[in-house]
C-alpha positions in Angstrom: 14.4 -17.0 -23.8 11.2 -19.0 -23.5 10.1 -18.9 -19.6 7.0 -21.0 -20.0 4.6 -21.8 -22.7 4.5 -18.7 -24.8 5.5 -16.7 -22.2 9.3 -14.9 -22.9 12.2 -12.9 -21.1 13.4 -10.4 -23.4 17.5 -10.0 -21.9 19.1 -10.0 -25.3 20.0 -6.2 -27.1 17.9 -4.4 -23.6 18.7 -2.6 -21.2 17.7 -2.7 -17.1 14.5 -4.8 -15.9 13.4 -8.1 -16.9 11.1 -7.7 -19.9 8.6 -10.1 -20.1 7.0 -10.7 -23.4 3.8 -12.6 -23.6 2.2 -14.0 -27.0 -1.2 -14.6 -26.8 -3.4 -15.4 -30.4 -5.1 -12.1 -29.8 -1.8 -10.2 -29.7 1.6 -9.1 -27.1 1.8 -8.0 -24.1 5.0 -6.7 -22.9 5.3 -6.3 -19.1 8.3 -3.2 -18.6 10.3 -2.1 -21.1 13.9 -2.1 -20.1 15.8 1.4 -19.9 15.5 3.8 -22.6 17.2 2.7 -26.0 15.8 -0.8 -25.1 13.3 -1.0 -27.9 15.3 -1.9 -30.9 15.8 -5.2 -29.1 12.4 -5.3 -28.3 11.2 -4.7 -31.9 13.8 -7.4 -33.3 12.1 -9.9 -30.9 8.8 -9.1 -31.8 9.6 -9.4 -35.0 11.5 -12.5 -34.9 8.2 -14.0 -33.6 6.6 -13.8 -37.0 5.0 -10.3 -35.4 4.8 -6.4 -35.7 4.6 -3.8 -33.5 0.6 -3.3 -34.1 0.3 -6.6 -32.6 1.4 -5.5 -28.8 -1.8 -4.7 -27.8 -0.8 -4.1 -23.5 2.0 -2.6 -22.0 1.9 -3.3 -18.1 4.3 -1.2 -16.1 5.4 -2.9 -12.9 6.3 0.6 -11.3 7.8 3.9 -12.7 11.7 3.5 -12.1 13.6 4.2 -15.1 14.9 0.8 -16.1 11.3 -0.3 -16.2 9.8 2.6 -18.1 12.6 3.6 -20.4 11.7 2.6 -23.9 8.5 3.7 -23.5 8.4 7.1 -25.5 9.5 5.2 -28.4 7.2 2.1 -27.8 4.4 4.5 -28.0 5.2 5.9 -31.1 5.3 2.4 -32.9 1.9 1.1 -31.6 -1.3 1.6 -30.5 -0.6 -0.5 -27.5 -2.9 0.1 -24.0 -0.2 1.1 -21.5 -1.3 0.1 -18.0 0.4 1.4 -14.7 -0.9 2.2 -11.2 -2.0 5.8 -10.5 0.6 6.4 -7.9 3.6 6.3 -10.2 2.3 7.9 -12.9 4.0 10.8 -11.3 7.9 8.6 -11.8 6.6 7.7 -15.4 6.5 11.1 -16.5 9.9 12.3 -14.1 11.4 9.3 -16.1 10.4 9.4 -19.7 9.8 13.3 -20.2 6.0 12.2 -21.3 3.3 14.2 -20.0 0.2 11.5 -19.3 -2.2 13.3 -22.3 1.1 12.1 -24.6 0.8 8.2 -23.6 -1.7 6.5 -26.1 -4.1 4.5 -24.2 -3.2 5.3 -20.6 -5.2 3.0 -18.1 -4.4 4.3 -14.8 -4.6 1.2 -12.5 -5.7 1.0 -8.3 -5.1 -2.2 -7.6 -8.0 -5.0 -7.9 -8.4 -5.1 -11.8 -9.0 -8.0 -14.1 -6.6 -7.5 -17.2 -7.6 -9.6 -20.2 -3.6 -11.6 -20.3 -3.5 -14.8 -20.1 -7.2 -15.7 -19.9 -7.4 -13.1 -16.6 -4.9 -11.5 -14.1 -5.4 -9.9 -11.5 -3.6 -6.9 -10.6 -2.6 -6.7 -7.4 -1.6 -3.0 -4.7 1.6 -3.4 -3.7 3.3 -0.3 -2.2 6.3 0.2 -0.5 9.4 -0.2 -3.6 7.3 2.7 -4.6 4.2 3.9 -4.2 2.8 2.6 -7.1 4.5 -0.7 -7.8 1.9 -4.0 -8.4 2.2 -7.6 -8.8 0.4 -9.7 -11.1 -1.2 -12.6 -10.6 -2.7 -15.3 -13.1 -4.9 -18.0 -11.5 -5.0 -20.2 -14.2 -1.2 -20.7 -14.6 -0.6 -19.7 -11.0 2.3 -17.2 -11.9 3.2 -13.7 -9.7 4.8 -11.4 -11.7 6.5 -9.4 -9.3 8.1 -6.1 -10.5 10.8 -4.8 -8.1 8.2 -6.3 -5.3 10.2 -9.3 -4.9 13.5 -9.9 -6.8 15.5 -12.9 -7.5 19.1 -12.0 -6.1 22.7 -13.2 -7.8 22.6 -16.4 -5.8 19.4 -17.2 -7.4 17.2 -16.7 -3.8 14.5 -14.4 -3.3 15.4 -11.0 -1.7 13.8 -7.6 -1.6 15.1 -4.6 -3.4 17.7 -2.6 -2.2 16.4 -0.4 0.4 18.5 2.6 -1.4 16.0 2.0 -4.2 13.3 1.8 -2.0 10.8 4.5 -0.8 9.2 3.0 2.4 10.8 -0.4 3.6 8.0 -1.6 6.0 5.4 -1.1 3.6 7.5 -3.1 1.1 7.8 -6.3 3.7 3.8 -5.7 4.3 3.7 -5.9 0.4 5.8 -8.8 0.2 3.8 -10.7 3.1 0.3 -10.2 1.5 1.3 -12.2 -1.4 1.0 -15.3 0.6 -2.8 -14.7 -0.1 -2.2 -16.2 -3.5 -2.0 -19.7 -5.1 1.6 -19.4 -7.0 3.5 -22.0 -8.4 5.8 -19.6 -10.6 7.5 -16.1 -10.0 8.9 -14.4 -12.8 11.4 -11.2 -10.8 12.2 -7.8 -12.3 15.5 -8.6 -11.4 17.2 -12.4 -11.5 16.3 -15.6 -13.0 12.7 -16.6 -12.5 11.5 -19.5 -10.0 9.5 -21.4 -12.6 8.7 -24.5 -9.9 8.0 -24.8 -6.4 8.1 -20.9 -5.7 5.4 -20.8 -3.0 7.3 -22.7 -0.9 10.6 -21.1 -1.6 8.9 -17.8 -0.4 6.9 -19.0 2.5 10.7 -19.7 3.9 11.9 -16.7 2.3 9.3 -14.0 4.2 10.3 -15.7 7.4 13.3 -14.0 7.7 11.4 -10.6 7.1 
């Protein structure tokens, strides 16, 4: 399903998380990869946009939980792809996929802070508390938040947290959730739900008010 200009959410033959595919002319990103056996459906879709695996050039992990992280032993086999995720869940990433970090090609171990070459530049931005490790990233330009399990889209289609049974530290995840009001966001495209493509800033000023 086409979210936004050449921007994608991959639901059809995956598993778990939103998988966000994003088609740039110098190649894909994907940003999580669903639960293992997801990347079948992946590869179809990548293919079915004229593409090949050899032209996913970034895989961003959101966090390390399993139905973000899944496919990724077999995603790593089939490209060359750099594979981004924050230092403190590369600990989950290998619990998860059975991959030691010397087997991921390309592992970029991430702090929080960096400038990833998507989408013209996005900024990657700490946000502990779901886990220790989970970001959110943010693209000036097109003012989206990609928000991981930071901040979800529930079944009534309204912003929520994560289930706290899911969750390692609860009040660093509000503090996580709170700091993104930093940020000049028009869009937010969940982990989990439908994504707010217009007027999402103000739908989550009113939403961390009941925090």
């Amino acid at each position: 399903m086409l979210v936004l200009p050449n921007i994608y959410l991959l639901k059809k033959n995956v598993k778990g998380a939103n998988i966000y595919v994003i088609e740039e002319s110098d190649g894909i990103t994907l940003i999580d990869c669903g639960f293992e056996g997801s990347d079948m459906g992946i590869i179809e879709f990548i293919e079915s946009l004229g593409s090949s695996m050899e032209d996913i050039k970034n895989i961003v992990l959101t966090h390390g939980h399993p139905d973000h992280v899944g496919a990724l032993p077999e995603l790593i086999d089939v490209t060359d792809a750099r594979v981004y995720i924050h230092e403190n869940d590369i600990g989950l990433l290998e619990k998860f996929t059975g991959l030691s970090r010397d087997k991921i090609n390309n592992l970029i171990l991430l702090k929080g802070g960096e400038n990833l070459d998507i989408l013209e530049g996005t900024t990657v931005i700490d946000t502990p508390g779901h886990t220790d490790g989970s970001i959110v990233l943010f693209n000036p330009r097109r003012k989206i938040l990609v928000t991981g399990d930071v901040l979800i889209v529930d079944a009534k289609g309204e912003l929520s947290l994560p289930k706290e049974v899911y969750t390692k530290d609860l009040d660093k995840e509000k503090e996580s959730v709170k700091k993104l009001a930093e940020y000049d966001f028009d869009t937010i495209l969940p982990g989990h739900g439908i994504p707010i493509i217009d007027n999402a800033k103000s739908k989550y000023l009113l939403f961390i008010k009941t925090l």
